[in-house]
C-alpha positions as CSV (number, residue, x, y, z in Angstrom):
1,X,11.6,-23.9,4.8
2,X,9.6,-22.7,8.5
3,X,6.5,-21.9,7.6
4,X,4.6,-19.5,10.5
5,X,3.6,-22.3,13.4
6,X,7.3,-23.4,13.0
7,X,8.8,-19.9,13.5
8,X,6.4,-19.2,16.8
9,X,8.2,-22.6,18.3
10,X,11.3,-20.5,17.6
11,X,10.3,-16.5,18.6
12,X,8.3,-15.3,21.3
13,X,6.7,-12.8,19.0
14,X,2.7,-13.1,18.4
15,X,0.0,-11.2,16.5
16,X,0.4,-8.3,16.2
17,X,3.9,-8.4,16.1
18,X,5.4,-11.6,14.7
19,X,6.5,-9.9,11.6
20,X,8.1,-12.8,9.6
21,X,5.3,-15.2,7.8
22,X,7.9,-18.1,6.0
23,X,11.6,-18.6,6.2
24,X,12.2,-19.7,2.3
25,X,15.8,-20.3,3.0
26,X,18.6,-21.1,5.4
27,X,22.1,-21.7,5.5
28,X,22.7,-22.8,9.4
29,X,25.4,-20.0,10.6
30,X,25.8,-18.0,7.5
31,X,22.5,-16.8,6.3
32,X,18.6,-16.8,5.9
33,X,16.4,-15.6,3.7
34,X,12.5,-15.0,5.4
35,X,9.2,-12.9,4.4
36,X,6.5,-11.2,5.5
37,X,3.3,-9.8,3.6
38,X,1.8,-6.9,4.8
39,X,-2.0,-6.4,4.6
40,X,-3.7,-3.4,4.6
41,X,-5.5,-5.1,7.9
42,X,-2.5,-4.8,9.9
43,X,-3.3,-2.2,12.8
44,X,-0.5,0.0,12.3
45,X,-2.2,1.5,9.1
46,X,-4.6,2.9,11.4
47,X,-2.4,5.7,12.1
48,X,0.4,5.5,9.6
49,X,-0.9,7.3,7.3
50,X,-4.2,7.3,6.8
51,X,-5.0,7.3,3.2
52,X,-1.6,7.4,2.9
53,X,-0.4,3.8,3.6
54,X,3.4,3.4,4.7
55,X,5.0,0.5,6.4
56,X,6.8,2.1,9.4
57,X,10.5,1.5,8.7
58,X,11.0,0.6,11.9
59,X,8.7,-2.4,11.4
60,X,10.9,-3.0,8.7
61,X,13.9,-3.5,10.9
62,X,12.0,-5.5,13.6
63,X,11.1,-7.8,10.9
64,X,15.0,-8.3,9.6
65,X,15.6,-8.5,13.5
66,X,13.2,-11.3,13.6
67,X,14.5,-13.5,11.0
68,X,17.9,-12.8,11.8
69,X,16.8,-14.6,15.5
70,X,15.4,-17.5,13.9
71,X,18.7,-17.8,12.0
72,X,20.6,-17.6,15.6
73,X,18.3,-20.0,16.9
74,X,18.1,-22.3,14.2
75,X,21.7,-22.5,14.0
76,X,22.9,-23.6,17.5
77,X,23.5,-27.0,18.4
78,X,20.5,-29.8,18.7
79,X,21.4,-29.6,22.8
80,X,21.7,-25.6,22.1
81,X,18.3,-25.7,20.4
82,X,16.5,-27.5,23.2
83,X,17.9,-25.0,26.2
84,X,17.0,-22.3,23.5
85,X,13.7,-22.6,25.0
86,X,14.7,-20.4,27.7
87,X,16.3,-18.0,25.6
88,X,15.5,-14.5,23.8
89,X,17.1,-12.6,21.1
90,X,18.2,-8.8,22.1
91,X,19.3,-6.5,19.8
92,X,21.9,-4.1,21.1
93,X,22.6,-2.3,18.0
94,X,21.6,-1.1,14.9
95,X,23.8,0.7,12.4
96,X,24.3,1.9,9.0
97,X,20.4,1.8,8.6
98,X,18.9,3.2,5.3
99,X,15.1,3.7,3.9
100,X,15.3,3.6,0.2
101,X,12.1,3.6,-0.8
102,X,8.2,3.4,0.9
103,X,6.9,-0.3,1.6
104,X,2.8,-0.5,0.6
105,X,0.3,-2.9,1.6
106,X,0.0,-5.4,-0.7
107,X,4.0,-5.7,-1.4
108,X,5.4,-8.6,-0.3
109,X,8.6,-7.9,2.0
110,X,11.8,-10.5,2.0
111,X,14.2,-10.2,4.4
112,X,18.4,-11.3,3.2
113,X,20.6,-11.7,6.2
114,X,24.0,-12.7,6.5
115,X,26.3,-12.9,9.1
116,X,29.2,-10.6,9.3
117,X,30.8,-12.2,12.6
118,X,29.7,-14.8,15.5
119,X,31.1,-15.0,18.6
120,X,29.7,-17.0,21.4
121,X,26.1,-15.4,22.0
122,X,26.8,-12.6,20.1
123,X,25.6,-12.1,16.3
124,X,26.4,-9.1,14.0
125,X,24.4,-9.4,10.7
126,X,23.9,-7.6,7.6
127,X,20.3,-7.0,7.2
128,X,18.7,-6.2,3.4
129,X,14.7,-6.1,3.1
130,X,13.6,-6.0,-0.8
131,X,10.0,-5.5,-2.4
132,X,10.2,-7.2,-5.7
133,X,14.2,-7.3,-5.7
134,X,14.3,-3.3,-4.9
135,X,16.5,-2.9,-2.1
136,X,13.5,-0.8,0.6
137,X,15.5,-0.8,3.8
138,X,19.5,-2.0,5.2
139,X,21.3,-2.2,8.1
140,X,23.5,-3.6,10.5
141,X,22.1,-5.4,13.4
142,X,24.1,-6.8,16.7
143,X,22.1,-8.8,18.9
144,X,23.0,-11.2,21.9
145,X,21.2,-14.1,22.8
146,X,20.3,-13.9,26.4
147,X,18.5,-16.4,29.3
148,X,14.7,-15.1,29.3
């Protein structure tokens, strides 16, 4: 378990776009399982939608994104991990992406990746974000870990 001063030694992301608060599970290599509450606070409700609260899907993503670097990270080698310091994630693809249904503040988003297929620095995952074990959002993500 990472809680969120763990996963900042890991991602470069800050406020207000670190988007994953705990990582609850991981299987080095295979799969991680991460969350992320959202608060009405966060300063994209400011304009999405007001009095009409929606989590942009696209944050969605970014937040699968983000775990599914920590589980890249997390599962290279100890020497890996160290020059991992120098390193960033980059997504270069995202397919087969579906919205199923409208993420609220208050709801409490958890983020199921798996990997599909690794290759060197290359990662393809399957990405599932749930809201109380309702499937909200999936996709494919390819990313490529890259010097910074």
């Amino acid at each position: 378990m990472l809680d969120v001063v763990a996963i900042q030694e890991i991602l470069p992301h800050r406020y207000p776009f670190l988007l994953v608060d705990r990582v609850v599970d991981i299987d080095e290599g295979r799969s991680i399982r991460a969350y992320k509450n959202v608060s009405i606070s966060e300063p994209v409700f400011e304009g999405h939608f007001p009095g009409h609260p929606i989590y942009p899907g696209v944050m969605i993503v970014e937040g699968m994104a983000q775990a599914g670097g920590v589980l890249a990270f997390k599962s290279a080698s100890k020497a890996d991990q160290e020059a991992a310091k120098n390193k960033v994630v980059y997504f270069m693809s995202i397919d087969k992406c579906k919205f199923r249904q409208p993420v609220r503040p208050g709801d409490r988003l958890e983020y199921r990746l798996d990997v599909i297929k690794h290759r060197g620095n290359i990662w393809v995952l399957d990405g599932k974000a749930y809201v109380d074990d309702n499937l909200v959002c999936e996709a494919e993500l390819k990313a490529m870990i890259v010097d910074k």
